[in-house]
C-alpha positions, 0 to 999 in steps of 0.5 A: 403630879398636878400637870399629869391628872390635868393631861388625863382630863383632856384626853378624855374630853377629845376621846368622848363622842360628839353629843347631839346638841339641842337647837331652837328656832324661830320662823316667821313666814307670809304671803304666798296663797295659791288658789284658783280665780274663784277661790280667790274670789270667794274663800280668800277675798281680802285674805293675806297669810302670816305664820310663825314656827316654834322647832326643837330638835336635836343635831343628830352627830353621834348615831350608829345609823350611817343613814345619819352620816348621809344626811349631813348630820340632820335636826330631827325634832318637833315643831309648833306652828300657828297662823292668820289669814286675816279672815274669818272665812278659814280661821287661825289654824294651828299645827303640831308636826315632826321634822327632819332637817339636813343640810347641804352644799360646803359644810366648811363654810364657816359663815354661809350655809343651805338646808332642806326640811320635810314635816308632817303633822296634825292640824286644828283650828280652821274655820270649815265650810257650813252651808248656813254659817260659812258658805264662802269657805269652799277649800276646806271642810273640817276642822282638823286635817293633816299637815304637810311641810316642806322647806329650803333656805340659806343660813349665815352663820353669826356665831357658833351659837346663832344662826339667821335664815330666809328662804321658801316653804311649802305648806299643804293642808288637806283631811283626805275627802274625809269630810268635803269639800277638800280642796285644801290650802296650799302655800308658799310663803317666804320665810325668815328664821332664828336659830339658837343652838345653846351647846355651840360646838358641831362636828362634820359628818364622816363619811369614810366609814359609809358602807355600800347600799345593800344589794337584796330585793325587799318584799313588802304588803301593806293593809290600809283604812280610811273613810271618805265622804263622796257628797258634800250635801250627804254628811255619810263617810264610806269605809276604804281599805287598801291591800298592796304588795311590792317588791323594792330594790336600792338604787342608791343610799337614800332611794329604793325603786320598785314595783307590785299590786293595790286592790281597793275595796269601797263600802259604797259599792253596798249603797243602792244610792250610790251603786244604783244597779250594781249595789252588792256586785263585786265589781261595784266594791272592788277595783286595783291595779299595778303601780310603780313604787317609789322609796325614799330612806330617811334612816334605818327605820323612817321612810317616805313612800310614794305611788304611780298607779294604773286601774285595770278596774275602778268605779267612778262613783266609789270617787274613782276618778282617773284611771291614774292614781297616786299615792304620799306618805311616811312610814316607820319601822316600829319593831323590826320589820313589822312598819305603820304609817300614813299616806295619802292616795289622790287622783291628779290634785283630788284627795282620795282618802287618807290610808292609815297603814300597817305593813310587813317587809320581808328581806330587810337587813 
């Protein structure tokens, strides 16, 4: 009777979904400042860079999203980051930021591992350019300003419950010409990590149950806002909003490619100060073009968004500098086809304005 109940218990045990455990981690990470000669010899004079990550997440092993299943079984959690460069000139910044985390390569290997990260968060805490306090701080020119994260290391596997890392990251901080100047701060910095995962046990994705990428044509509009201040001596921030359509399609799983429309309105065109004669006309407000749309798919509902764009019409004092334009961001899918996001629409290197977005999608499985 004894050996009977003890053979239940078992088999309820092996019948149970796999959990997604907790992990833990810690990275430090230095040097690796990219920047001009004269930034180099003006902002980041004596400089040198120290970081260090605090990340929980969880290990995504049981899902009804197959996106999951694609990824290798991912982290997705939130990270604390915070910083030195050694000088008083950009300060000690700070971060808070969401993360996904997928792995790749052999994932049977029981000791050697590889992944890759992609984050995006708020930071605080820089030290921004003043005329009179801070005139040497020419890459950054407020206090807060979004933060973007990208990563790749290898991982040797020490036991089922720790895990050690090195590798390289990307770092870019930028407030989108919201307050000038805007050069930004990029980085990358070597790494070293620590990874705790209290609850030791993982399973491999299986993938035979994936079913094929759908074959619809997706329809999409998007309306975004944003400020963006066009001189650094004239302290006024001008309101930018966007319209865009495009259609879309998958190419595989993880990509969509697709193409459409952006039409740009800028409240500068309405200032004699900077429109000059062509105050109020419509050319003067508006400006757009075709653009080619690009899509990665993260799961069911968080997307990466990106655009090549070409102005048939643009002004070059509404900041329009470049018949090109490009645009980054993310969006997620807040209920059913109704999405919010953020992006970042540039001129080659040269920030544009952050585009705080909402957006419909039309056709979506």
């Amino acid at each position: 009777m004894l050996t009977q109940l003890q053979a239940q218990v078992d088999t309820l045990k092996n019948d149970r979904p796999a959990k997604n455990p907790l992990i833990i981690e810690v990275e430090v990470e230095n040097g690796g400042i990219l920047a001009s000669k004269e930034i180099r010899r003006t902002t980041f004079q004596s400089a040198y860079y120290n970081g260090v990550n605090l990340k929980v997440g969880w290990k995504i092993q049981h899902s009804d999203d197959q996106y999951f299943t694609l990824y290798n079984n991912p982290v997705y959690g939130i990270g604390f980051y915070a910083s030195t460069f050694n000088t008083d000139i950009i300060g000690s910044p700070y971060a808070v930021y969401g993360f996904v985390q997928s792995p790749f390569g052999n994932l049977s290997n029981r000791r050697w591992g590889f992944d890759y990260r992609i984050g995006l968060g708020i930071s605080g805490n820089f030290n921004p350019y003043n005329e009179d306090t801070n005139p040497l701080n020419l890459v950054i020119g407020a206090r807060n300003n979004v933060f973007i994260d990208l990563g790749i290391r290898s991982v040797y596997k020490i036991n089922p419950n720790w895990r050690a890392g090195i590798g390289l990251a990307f770092h870019h901080f930028s407030n989108g010409a919201l307050k000038l100047p805007n050069k930004g701060v990029n980085l990358i910095p070597v790494t070293a990590s620590i990874t705790y995962q209290p609850n030791g046990s993982s399973v491999l994705p299986d993938k035979t149950k994936v079913t094929p990428y759908p074959d619809n044509i997706l329809y999409h509009i998007n309306y975004g806002v944003g400020w963006k201040q066009l001189e650094r001596d004239r302290d006024r921030r001008f309101f930018k909003t966007t319209v865009s359509a495009y259609a879309s399609k998958h190419v595989s799983h993880k990509w969509r490619m697709g193409g459409g429309f952006d039409v740009f309105y800028s409240s500068s065109g309405n200032n004699d100060e900077i429109a000059g004669e062509d105050k109020g006309k419509l050319s003067a407000k508006l400006s757009g073009g075709p653009s080619f749309y690009l899509v990665h798919v993260l799961n069911r509902n968080l997307v990466l968004n990106g655009n090549i764009g070409y102005y048939l019409h643009k002004q070059y004092f509404n900041g329009e500098i470049e018949r090109i334009f490009l645009r980054a961001g993310a969006r997620y899918y807040v209920y059913k086809d109704l999405n919010a996001g953020i992006s970042i629409k540039a001129h080659k290197g040269k920030a544009d304005f952050i585009e705080w977005t909402v957006g419909y999608t039309f056709n979506r499985n």
